[in-house]
C-alpha positions in Angstrom: 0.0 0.0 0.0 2.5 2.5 1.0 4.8 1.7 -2.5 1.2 2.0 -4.5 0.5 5.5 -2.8 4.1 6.7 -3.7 4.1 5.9 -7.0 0.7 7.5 -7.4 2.2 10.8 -5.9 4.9 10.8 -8.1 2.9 10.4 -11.2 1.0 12.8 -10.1 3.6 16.1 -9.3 4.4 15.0 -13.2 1.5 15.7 -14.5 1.2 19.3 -12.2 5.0 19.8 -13.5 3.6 19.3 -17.3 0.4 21.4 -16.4 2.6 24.2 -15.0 4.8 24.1 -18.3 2.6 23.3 -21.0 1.2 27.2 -18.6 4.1 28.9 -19.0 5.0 27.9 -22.9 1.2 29.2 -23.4 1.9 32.8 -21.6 5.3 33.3 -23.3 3.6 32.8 -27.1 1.1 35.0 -25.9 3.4 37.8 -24.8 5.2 37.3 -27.9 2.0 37.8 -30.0 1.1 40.8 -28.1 4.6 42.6 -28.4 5.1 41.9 -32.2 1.1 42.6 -33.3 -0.8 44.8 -30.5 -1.0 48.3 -30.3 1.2 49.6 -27.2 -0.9 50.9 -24.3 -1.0 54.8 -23.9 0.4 56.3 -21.0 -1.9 57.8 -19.1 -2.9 61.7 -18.8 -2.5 63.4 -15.3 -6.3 64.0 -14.0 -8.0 66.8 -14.9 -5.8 67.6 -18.1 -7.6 66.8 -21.3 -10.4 64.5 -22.7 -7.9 63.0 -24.8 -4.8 61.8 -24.5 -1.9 63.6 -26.2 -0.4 60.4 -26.8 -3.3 59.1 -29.3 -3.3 60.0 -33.2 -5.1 62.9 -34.3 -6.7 60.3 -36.9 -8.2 58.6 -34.1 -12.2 58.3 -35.2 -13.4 60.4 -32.2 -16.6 61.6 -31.9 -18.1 65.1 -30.9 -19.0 64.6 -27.2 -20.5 68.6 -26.5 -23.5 68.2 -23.9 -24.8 71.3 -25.5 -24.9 74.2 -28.6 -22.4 76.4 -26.1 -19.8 74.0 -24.8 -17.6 72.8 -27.6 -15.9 69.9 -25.7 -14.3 68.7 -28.8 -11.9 65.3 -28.8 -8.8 65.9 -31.2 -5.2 65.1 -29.9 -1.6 66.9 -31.2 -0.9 63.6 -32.7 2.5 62.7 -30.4 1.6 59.4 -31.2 3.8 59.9 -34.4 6.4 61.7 -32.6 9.0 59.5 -33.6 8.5 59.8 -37.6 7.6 63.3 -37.3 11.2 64.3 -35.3 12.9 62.5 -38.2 15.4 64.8 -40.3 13.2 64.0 -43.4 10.0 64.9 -41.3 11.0 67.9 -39.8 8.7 71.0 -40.8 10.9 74.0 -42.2 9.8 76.4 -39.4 9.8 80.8 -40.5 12.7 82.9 -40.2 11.9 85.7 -37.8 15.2 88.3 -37.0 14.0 89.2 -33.8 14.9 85.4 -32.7 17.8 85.0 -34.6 16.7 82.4 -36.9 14.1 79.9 -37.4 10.9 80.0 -35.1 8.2 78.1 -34.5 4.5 79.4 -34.7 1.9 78.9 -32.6 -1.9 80.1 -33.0 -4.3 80.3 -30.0 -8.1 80.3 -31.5 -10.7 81.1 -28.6 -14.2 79.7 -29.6 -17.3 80.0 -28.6 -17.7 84.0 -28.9 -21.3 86.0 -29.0 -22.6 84.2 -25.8 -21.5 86.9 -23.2 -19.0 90.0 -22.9 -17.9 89.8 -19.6 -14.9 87.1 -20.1 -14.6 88.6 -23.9 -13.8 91.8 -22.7 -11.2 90.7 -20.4 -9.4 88.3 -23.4 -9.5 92.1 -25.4 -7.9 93.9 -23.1 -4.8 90.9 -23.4 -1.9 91.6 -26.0 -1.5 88.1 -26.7 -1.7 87.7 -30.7 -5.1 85.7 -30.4 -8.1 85.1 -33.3 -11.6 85.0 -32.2 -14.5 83.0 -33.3 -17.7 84.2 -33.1 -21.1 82.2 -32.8 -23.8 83.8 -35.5 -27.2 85.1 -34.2 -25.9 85.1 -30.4 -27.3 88.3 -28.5 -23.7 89.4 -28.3 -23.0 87.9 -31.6 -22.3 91.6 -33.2 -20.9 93.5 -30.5 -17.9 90.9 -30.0 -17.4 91.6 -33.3 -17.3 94.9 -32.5 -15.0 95.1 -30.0 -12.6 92.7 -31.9 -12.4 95.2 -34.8 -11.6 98.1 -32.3 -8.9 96.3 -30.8 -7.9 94.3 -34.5 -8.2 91.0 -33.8 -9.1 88.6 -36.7 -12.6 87.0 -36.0 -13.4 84.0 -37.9 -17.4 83.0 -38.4 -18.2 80.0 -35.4 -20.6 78.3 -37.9 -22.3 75.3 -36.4 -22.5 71.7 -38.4 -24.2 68.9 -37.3 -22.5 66.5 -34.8 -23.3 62.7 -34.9 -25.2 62.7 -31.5 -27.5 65.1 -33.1 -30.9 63.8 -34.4 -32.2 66.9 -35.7 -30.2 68.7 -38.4 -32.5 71.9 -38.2 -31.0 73.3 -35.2 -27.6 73.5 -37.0 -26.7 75.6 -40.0 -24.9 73.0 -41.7 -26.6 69.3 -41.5 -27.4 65.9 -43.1 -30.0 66.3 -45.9 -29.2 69.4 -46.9 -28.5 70.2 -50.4 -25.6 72.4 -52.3 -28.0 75.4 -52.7 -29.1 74.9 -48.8 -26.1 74.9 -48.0 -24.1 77.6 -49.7 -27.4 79.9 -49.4 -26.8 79.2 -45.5 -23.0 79.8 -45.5 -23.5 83.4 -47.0 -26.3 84.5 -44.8 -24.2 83.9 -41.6 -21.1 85.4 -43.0 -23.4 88.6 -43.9 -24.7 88.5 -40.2 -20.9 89.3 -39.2 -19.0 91.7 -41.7 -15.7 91.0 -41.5 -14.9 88.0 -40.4 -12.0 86.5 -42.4 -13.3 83.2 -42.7 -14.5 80.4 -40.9 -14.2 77.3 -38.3 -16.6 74.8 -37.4 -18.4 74.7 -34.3 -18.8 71.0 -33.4 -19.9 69.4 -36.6 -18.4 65.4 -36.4 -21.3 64.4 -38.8 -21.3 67.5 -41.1 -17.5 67.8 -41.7 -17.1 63.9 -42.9 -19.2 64.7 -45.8 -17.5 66.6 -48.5 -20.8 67.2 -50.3 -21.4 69.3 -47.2 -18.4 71.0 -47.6 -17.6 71.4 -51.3 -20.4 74.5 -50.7 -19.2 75.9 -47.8 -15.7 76.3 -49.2 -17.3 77.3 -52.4 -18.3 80.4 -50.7 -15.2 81.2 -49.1 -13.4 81.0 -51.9 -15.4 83.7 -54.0 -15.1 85.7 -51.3 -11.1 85.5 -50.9 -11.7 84.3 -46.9 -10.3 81.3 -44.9 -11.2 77.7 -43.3 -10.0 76.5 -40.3 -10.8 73.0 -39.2 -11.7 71.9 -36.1 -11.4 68.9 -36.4 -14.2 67.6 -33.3 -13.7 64.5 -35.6 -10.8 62.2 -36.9 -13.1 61.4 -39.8 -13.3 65.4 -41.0 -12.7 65.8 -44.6 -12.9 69.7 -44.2 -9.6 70.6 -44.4 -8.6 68.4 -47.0 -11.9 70.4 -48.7 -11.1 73.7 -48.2 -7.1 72.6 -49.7 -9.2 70.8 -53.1 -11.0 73.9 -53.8 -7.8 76.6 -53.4 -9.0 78.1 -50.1 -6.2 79.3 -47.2 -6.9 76.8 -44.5 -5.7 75.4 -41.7 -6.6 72.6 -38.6 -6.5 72.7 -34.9 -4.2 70.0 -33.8 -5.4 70.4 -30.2 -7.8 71.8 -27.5 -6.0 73.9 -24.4 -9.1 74.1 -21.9 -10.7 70.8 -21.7 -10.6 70.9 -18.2 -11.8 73.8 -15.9 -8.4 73.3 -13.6 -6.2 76.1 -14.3 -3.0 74.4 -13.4 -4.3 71.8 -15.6 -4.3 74.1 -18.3 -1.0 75.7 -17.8 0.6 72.0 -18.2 -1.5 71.6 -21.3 0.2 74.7 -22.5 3.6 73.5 -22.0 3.3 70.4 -24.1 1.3 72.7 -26.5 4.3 74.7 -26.9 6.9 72.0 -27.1 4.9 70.2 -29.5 4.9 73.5 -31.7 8.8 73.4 -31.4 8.8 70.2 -32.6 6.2 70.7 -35.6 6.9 74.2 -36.5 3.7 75.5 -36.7 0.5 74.7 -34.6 -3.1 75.8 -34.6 -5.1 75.0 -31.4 -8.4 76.1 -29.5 -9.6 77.7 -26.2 -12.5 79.2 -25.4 -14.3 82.0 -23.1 -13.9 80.4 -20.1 -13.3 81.5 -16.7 -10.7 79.5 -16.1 -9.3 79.4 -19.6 -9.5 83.9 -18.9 -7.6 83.8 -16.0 -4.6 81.4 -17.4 -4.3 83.7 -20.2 -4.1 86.8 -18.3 -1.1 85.4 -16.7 0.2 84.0 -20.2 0.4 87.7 -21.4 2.4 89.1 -18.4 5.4 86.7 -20.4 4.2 85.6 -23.9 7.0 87.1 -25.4 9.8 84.9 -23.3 8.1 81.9 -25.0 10.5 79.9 -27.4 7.2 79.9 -29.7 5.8 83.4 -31.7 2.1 83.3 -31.3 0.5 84.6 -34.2 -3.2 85.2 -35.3 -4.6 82.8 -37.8 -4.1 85.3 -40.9 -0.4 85.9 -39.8 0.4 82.3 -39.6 -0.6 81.8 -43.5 0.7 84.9 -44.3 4.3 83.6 -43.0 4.2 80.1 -43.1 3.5 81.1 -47.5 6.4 83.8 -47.5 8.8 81.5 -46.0 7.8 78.4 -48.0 7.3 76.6 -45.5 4.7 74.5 -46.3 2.7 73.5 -49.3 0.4 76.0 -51.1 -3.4 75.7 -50.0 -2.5 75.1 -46.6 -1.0 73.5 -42.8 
């Protein structure tokens, strides 16, 4: 009996030795697998900085996740996933020559969004000197007099024109929508670019659904183009063709890369601001939103006691095409 039960014990821690290895061989092809074919996980975000990492490609399909017409909470990254190509001799961006800096400098342009729903926080971003561009929300009660006070202090305001976003059922609440024809379309582009004279162009304001439709678009840039004016894309999608639009049809355009103020923490948005800026050094030029927050107010406020110590120039929209095509630094149409 006692031989029998030995011999049965030692047949047995076999088979557990076989078990345990036949294991191990089965997690070490698996690691394998993952580390040659699976996406790397991102690292993670510090709380309370953006919606979206900074890590993740700005071709990410990400949708428009605004709870409402006057919070823009858009989801498009500065593309650092691709940091690695893009930092490559042959990748590198020519950057502008400016002589005050002694050479080549990178651009950077600040759009704040959202403009025409109040004047309290806009009059405190127009008393700032920080080179900034405006956008302004059509048929807003304030709509016209943020105009207004942009053109007394000249800042370039570009036409906030809302598009349709994919959470939205119903197209009629938006100016641009699904189901809308060229005619629609175009007739509705001119009548909110006459309810703000002098504008120099325009940006979307959400618009996911809208802006992946380039029959949408072909009308829109239509219009800007007889009328010598701008596009600058959002981008509250990774599916937007609106840029790539605007470029087909010969109009100046260019596309946020970023959003500074997804968070109401203004600490949070300093930090945001220094990879803003570093990413700018690294891509030569760079076009990002804010908006008329409070928080967002107060972090630029302290931005403009030393703007001009950054190792960026912040420029207004128009400026940034204006040098970026004197310098030849990018391709004609646009950045």
């Amino acid at each position: 009996m006692g031989k029998h039960y030995r011999k049965e014990g030692r047949g047995g821690s076999r088979v557990i030795r076989l078990a345990l290895l036949l294991l191990l061989i089965a997690a070490l092809i698996y690691v394998a697998a993952g580390r040659l074919g699976a996406p790397v996980a991102e690292k993670p975000q510090d709380s309370g900085t953006v919606a979206v990492s900074a890590d993740r490609s700005a071709d990410a399909k990400l949708k428009d996740r605004e709870p409402s017409a006057s919070a823009d909470v858009a989801v498009v990254s500065l593309d650092m996933q691709k940091k690695e190509k893009e930092d490559s001799p042959a990748n590198k961006k020519p950057q502008v020559v400016d002589e005050k800096y002694g050479g080549p400098v990178p651009l950077l342009a600040l759009i704040v969004d959202d403009g025409g729903g109040q004047m309290e926080y806009t009059k405190r971003v127009a008393a700032l000197d920080i080179p900034l561009s405006w956008a302004i929300m059509p048929y807003l009660r304030h709509s016209k007099d943020t105009l207004e006070l942009a053109k007394s202090k000249r800042i370039p305001c570009l036409l906030h024109l809302p598009m349709q976003a994919e959470i939205d059922k119903d197209s009629s609440q938006y100016i641009i929508g699904k189901g809308m024809d060229a005619d629609e379309v175009r007739q509705k582009t001119a009548a909110a670019l006459d309810s703000l004279p002098g504008v120099v162009g325009i940006n979307n304001h959400r618009g996911s659904l809208a802006t992946a439709d380039s029959k949408l678009m072909e009308p829109v840039m239509a219009e800007l183009k007889e009328r010598g004016l701008i596009f600058a894309d959002s981008r509250t999608s990774g599916k937007s063709v609106a840029y790539q639009t605007a470029v087909a049809a010969g109009v100046p355009s260019v596309q946020n890369r970023g959003f500074l103020d997804n968070t109401a923490d203004k600490n949070a948005i300093a930090a945001r601001f220094r990879e803003i800026v570093k990413n700018a050094q690294r891509r030569g030029s760079l076009v990002v939103i804010c908006h008329f927050r409070p928080s967002t107010v107060m972090f630029l406020e302290e931005l403009n006691k030393n703007y001009k110590e950054l190792p960026v120039k912040l420029v207004t929209i128009p400026e940034m095409l204006k040098l970026m095509k004197e310098s030849s630094a990018e391709p004609e149409g646009g950045i």
